[in-house]
Backbone bond lengths (Angstrom), bond angles and torsions (degrees), N, CA, C in turn:
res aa  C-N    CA-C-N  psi(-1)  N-CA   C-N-CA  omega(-1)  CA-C   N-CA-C  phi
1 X - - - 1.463 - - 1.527 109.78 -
2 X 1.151 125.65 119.61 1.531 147.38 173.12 1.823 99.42 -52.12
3 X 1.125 110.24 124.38 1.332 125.36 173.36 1.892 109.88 -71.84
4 X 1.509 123.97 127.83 1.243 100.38 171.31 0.980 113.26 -65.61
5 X 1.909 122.08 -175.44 1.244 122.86 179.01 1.883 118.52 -107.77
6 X 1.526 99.18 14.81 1.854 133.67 -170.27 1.265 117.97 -160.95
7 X 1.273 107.87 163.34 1.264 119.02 167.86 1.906 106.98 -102.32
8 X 1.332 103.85 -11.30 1.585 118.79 -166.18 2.034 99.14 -118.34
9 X 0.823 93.89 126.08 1.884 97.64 164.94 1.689 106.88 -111.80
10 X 1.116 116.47 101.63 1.455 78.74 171.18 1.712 109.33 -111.06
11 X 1.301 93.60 -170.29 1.895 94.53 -153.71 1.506 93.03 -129.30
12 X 1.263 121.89 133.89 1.022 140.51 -179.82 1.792 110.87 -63.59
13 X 1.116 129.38 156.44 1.514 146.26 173.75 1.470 97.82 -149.99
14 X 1.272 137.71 166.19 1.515 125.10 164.34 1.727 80.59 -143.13
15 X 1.245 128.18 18.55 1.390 109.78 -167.36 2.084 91.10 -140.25
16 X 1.167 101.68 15.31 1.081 119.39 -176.73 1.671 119.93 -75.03
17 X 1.535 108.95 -43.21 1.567 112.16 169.91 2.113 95.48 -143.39
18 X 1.343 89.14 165.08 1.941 97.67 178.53 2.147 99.76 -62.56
19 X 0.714 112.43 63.75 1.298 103.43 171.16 1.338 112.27 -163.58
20 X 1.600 125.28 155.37 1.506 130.45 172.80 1.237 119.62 -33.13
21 X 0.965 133.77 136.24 1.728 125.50 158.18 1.310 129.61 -44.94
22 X 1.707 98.69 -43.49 1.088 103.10 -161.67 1.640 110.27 -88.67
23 X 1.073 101.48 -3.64 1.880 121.34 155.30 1.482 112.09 -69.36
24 X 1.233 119.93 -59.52 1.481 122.61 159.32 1.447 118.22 -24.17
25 X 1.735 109.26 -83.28 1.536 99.91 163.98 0.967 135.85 -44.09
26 X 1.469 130.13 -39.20 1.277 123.35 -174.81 1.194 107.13 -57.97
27 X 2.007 128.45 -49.98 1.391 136.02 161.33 1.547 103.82 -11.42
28 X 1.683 105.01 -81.88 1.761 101.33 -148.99 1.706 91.03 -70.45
29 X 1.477 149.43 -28.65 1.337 131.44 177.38 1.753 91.06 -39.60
30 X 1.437 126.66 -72.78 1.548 127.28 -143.95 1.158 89.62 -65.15
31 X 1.482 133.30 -4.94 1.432 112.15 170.71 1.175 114.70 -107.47
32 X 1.353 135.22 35.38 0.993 150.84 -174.55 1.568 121.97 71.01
33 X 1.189 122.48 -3.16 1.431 123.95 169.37 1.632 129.20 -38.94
34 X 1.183 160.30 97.86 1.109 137.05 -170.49 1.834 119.03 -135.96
35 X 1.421 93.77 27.76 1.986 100.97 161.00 1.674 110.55 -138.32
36 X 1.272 99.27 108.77 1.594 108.70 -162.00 1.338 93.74 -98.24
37 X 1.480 117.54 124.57 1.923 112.61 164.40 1.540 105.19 -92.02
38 X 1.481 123.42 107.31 1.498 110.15 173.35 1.335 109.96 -91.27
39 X 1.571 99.15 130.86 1.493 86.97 -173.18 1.997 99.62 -128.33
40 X 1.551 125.07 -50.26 1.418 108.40 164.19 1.553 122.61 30.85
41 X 1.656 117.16 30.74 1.268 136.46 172.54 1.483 126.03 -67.70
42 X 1.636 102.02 17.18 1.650 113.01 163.10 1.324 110.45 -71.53
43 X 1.349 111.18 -79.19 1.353 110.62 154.91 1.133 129.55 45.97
44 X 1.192 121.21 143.90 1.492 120.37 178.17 1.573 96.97 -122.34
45 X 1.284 131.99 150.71 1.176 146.00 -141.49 1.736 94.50 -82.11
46 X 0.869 125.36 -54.93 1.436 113.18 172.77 1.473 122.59 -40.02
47 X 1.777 105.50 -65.69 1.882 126.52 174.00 1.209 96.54 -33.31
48 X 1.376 129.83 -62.58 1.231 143.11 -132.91 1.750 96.14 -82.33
49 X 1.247 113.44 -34.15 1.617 106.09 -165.20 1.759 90.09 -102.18
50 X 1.313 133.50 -2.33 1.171 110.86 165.52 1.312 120.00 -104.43
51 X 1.550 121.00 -20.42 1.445 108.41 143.18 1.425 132.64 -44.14
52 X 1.296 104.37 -60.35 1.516 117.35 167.63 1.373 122.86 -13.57
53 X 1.268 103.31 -52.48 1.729 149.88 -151.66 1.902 84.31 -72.44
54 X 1.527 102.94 -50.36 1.614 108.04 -167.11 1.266 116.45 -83.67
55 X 0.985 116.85 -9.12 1.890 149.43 -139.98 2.106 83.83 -100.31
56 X 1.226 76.79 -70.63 1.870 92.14 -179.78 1.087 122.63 -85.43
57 X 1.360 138.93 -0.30 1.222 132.17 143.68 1.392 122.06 -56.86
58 X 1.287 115.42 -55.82 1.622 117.50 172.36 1.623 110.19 -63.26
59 X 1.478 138.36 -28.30 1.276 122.02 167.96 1.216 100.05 -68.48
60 X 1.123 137.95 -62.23 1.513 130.16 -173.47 1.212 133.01 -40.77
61 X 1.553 108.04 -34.56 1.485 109.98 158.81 1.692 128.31 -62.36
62 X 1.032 94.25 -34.03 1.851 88.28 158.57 1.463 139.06 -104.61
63 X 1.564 89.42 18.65 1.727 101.20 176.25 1.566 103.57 63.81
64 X 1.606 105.13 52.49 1.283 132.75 168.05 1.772 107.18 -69.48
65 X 1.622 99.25 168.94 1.549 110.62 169.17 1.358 101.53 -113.94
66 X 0.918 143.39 156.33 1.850 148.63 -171.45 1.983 92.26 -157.73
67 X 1.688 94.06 129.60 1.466 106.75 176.25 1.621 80.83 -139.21
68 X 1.449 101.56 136.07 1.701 119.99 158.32 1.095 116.13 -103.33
69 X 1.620 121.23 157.79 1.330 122.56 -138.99 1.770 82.59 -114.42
70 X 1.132 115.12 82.96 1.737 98.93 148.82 1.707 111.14 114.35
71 X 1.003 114.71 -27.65 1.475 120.50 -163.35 1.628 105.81 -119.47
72 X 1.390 115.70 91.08 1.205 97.00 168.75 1.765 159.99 -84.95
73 X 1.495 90.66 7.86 1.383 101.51 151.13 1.157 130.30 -79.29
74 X 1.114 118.39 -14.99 2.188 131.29 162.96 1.730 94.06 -63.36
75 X 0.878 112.72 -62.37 1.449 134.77 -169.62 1.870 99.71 -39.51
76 X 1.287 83.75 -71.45 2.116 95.43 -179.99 1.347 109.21 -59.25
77 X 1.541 125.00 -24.42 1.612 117.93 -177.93 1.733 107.65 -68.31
78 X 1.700 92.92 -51.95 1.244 97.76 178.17 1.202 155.45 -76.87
79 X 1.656 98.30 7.17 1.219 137.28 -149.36 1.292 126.06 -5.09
80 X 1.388 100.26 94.80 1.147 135.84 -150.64 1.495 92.62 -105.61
81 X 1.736 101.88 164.06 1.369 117.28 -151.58 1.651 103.68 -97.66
82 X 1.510 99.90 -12.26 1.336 101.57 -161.32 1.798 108.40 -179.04
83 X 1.451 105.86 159.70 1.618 108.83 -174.78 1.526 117.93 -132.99
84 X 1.287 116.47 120.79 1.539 117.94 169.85 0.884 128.88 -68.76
85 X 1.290 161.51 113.15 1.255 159.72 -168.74 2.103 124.72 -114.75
86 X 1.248 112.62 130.21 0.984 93.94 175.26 1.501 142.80 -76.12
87 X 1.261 123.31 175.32 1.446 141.38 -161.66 1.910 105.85 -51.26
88 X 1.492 117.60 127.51 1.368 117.56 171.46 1.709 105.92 85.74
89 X 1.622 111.12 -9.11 1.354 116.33 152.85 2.300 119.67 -28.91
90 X 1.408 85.39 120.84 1.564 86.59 -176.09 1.757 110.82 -100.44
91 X 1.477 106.61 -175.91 1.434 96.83 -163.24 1.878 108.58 -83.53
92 X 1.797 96.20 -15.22 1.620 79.50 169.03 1.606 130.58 -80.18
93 X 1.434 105.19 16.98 1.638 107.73 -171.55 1.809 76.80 -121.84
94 X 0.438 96.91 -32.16 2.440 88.33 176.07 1.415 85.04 -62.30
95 X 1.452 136.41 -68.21 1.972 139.65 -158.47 1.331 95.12 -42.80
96 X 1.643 105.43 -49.63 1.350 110.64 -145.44 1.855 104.60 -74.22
97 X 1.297 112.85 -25.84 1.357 119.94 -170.93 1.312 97.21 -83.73
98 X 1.651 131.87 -34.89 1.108 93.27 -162.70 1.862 96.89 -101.17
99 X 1.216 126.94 33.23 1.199 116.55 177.01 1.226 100.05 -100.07
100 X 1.644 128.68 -28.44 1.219 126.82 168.52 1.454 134.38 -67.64
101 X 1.337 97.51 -28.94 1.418 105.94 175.71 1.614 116.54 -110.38
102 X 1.609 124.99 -8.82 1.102 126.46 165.43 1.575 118.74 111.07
103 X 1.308 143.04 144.80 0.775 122.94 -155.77 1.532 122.02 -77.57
104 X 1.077 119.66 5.36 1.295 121.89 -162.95 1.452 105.74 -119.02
105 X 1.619 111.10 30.91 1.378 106.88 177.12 1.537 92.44 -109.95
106 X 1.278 99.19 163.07 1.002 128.13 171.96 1.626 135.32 -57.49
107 X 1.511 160.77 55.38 1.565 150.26 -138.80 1.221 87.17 -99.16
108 X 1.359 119.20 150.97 1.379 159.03 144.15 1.669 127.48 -107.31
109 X 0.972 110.55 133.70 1.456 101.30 161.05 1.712 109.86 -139.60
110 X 1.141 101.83 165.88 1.961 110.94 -159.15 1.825 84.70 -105.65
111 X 1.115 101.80 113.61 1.634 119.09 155.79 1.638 123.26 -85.02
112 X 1.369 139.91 119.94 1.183 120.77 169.34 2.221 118.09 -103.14
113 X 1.368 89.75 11.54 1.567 100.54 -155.62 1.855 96.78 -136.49
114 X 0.966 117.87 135.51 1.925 105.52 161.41 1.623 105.92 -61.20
115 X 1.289 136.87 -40.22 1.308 139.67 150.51 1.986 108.12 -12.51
116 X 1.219 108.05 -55.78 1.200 108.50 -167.03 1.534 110.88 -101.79
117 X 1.249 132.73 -14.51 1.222 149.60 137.65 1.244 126.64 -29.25
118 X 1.355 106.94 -62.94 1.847 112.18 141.31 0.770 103.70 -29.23
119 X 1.375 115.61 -103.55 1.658 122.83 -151.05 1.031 123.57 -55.86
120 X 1.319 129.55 -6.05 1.915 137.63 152.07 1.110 120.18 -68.79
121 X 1.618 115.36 -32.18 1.275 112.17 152.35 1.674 138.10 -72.88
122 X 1.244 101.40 -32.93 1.443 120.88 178.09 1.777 110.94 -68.27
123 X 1.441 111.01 -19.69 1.360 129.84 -179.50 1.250 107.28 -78.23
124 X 1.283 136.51 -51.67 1.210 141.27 152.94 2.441 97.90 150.58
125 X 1.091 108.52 14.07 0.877 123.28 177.40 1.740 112.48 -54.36
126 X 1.755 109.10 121.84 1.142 133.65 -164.12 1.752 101.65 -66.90
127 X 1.256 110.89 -49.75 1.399 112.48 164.34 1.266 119.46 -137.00
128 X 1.410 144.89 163.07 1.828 133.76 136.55 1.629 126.16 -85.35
129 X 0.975 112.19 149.89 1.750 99.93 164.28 1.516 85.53 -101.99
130 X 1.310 114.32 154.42 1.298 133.77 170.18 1.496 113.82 -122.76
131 X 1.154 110.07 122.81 1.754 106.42 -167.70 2.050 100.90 -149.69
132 X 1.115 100.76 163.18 1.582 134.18 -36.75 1.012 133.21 -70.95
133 X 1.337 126.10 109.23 1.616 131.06 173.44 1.664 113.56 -38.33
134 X 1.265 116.08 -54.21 1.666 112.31 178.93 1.533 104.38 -121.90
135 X 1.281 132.42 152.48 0.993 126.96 133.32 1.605 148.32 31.94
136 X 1.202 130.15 28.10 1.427 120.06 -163.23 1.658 116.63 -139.66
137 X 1.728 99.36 153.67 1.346 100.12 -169.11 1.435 109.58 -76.50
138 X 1.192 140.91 39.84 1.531 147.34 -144.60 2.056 88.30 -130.89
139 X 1.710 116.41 -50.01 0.932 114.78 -148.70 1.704 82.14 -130.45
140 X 1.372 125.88 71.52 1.281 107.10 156.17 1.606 124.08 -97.31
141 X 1.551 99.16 178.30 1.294 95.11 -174.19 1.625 130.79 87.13
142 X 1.119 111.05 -6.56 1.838 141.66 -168.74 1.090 119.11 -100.11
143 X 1.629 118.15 -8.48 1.233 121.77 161.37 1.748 103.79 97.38
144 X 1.366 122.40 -169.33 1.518 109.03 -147.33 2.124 104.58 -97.03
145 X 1.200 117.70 133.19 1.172 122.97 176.05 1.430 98.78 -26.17
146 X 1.803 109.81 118.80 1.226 127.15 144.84 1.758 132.80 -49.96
147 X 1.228 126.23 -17.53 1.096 135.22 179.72 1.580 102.46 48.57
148 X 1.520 109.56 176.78 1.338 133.28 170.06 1.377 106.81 -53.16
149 X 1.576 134.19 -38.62 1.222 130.71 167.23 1.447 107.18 -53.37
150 X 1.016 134.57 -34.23 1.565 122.69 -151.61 1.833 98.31 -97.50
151 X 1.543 98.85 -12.11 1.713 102.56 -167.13 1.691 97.24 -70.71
152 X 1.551 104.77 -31.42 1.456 121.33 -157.67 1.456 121.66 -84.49
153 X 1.193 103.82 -22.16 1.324 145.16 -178.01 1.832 102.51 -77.06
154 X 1.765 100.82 -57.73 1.676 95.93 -174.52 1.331 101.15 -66.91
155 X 1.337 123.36 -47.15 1.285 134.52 166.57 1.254 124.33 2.46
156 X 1.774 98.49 -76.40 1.342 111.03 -171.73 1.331 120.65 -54.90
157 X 1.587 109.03 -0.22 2.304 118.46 -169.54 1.696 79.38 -93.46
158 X 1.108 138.91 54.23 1.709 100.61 159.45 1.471 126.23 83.36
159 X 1.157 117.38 -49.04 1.651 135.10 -138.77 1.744 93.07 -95.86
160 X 1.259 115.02 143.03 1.524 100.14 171.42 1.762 103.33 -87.82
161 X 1.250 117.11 141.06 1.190 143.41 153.82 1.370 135.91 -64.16
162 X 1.196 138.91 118.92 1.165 144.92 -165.51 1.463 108.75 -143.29
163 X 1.425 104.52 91.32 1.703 129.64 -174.75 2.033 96.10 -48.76
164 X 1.562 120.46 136.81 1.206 124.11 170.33 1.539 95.22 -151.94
165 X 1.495 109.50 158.87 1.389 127.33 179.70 1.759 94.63 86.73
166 X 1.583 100.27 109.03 1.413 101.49 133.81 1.912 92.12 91.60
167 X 0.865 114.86 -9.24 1.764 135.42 -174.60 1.857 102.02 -41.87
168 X 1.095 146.27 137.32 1.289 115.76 171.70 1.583 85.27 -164.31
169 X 1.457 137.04 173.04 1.320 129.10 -144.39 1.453 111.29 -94.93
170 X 1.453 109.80 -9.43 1.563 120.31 -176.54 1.696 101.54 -101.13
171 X 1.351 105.97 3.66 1.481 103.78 177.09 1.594 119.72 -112.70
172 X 1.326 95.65 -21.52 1.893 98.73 174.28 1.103 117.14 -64.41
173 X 1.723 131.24 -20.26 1.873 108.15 166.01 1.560 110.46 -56.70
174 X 1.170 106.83 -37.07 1.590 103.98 -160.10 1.966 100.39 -76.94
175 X 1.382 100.17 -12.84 1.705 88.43 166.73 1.178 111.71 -83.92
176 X 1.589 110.70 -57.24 1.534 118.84 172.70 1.561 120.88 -20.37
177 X 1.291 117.33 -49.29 1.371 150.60 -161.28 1.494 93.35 -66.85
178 X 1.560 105.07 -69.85 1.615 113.83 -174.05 1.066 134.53 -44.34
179 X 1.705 93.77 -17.86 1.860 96.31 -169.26 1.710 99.71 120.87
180 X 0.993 150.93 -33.39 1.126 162.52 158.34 1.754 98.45 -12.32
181 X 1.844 107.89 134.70 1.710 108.69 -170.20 1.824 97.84 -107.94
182 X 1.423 100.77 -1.36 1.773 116.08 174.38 1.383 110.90 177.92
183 X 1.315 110.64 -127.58 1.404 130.88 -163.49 1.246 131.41 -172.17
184 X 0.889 158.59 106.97 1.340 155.77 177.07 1.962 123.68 -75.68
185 X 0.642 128.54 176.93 1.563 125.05 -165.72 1.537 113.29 173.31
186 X 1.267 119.98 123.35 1.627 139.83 -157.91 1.595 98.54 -122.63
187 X 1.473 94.21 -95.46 1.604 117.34 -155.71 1.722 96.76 -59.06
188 X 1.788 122.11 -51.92 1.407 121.94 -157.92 1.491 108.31 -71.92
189 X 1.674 111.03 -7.48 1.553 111.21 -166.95 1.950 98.69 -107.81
190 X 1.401 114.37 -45.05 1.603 121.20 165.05 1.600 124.20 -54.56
191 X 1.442 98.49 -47.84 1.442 94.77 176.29 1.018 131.67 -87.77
192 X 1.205 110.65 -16.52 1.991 121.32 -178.51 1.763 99.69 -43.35
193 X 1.175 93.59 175.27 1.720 110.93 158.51 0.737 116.05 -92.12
194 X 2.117 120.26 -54.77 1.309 111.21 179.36 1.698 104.62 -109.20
195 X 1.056 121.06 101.32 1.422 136.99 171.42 2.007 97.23 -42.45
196 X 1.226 130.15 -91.17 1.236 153.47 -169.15 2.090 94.95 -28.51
197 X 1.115 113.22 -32.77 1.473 117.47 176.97 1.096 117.79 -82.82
198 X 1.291 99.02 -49.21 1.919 104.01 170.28 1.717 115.03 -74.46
199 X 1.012 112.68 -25.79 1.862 111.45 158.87 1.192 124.57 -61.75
200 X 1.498 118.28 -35.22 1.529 126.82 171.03 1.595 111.80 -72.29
201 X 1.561 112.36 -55.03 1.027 121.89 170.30 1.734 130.68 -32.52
202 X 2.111 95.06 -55.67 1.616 100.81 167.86 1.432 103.13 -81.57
203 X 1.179 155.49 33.00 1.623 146.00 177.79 1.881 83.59 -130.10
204 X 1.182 136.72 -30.76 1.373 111.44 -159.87 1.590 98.39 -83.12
205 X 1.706 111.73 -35.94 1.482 126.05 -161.05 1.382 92.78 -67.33
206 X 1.918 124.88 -62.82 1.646 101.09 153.65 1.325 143.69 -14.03
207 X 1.025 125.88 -48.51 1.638 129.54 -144.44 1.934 73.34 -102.14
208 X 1.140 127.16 -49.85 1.524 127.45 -161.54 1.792 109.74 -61.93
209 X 1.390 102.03 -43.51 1.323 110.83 172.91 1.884 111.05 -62.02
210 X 1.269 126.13 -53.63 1.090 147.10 158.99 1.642 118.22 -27.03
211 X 1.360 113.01 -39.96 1.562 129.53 -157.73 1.722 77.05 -105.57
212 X 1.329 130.04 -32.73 1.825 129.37 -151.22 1.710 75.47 -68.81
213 X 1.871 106.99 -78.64 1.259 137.01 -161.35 2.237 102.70 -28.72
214 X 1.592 95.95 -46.13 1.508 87.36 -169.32 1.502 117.58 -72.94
215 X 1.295 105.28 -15.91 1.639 123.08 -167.22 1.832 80.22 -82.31
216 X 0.880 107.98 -58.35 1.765 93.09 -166.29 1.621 116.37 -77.43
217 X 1.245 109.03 10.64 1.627 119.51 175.42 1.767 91.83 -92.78
């Protein structure tokens, strides 16, 4: 099993607050953030690879992790650490990613169901995000909050887990807790004001839950 490269993923928005993205990232890096999923897959294939372009310059300067959301020729330009893939993804599009990008990248795929959680695991998929864990306007349409039960549940397939939807810093023990291998984070890291506070903030509430869990082992 592939070690993540965080306890924090966070996920790109560029339409998230009035400011650059690539100001954004730089934010959650100074807050210690360092595995960015860019995903901004509206885009038109050019926009998209020269943002990108800006996206990964600032992870790179701190010996960042960078995963692109879906496209793997964005992915190979930018050479990127790793690829997200969407939901019901099979194992010949996992072969296929990592022959392109090598074996030591990173695959993801986005689960919205334990149904599909399986089969991200059964695919041969390095991790899932599973969403939405709580409640939020970030992930509608996905059907009803999975809760901490459902984190525990994907859990139990093998696959590391990475709790998304609805994530917020008083809620990661109870993922941590579940079985959860991190967290993911959209809306609380794009929309903030100060991004770099709320990155420290979700990495300290991690590490606290983490330090709770060993004390009670």
């Amino acid at each position: 099993m592939r070690a993540l490269p965080s306890s924090l993923l966070a996920v790109t928005d560029r339409h998230g607050r009035g400011r650059p993205l690539a100001e954004t990232v730089q934010a959650i890096l100074d807050g210690g953030g360092r595995w960015i999923w860019f995903r901004d897959k509206d885009l038109d294939a050019v926009a998209r690879r020269s943002l990108g372009a800006a996206v990964s310059a600032r992870v790179r300067a701190v010996g960042g992790f960078l995963t692109v959301g879906g496209d793997i020729a964005l992915a190979r330009a930018l050479e990127a650490d790793g690829l997200h893939l969407g939901g019901g993804t099979g194992p010949e599009a996992v072969a296929a990613a990592r022959a392109a990008l090598g074996e030591g990248a990173l695959i993801g795929i986005s689960a919205h169901s334990l149904q599909e959680a399986a089969r991200a695991a059964a695919a041969g998929a390095d991790y899932v995000t599973l969403s939405p864990i709580y409640a939020t306007a970030s992930k509608p349409g996905y059907g009803p909050a999975l809760g901490p039960e459902g984190v525990a549940t994907a859990a139990a397939t093998g696959v590391p887990v990475i709790a998304l939807g609805g994530i917020e810093a008083d809620r990661i023990a109870e993922c941590r807790n579940a079985g959860a291998a991190a967290v993911a984070v959209m809306g609380g890291l794009m929309r903030t004001a100060d991004p770099t506070a709320a990155a420290t903030r979700l990495l300290g509430s991690w590490a606290t839950a983490r330090s709770a869990t060993t004390r009670e082992a």
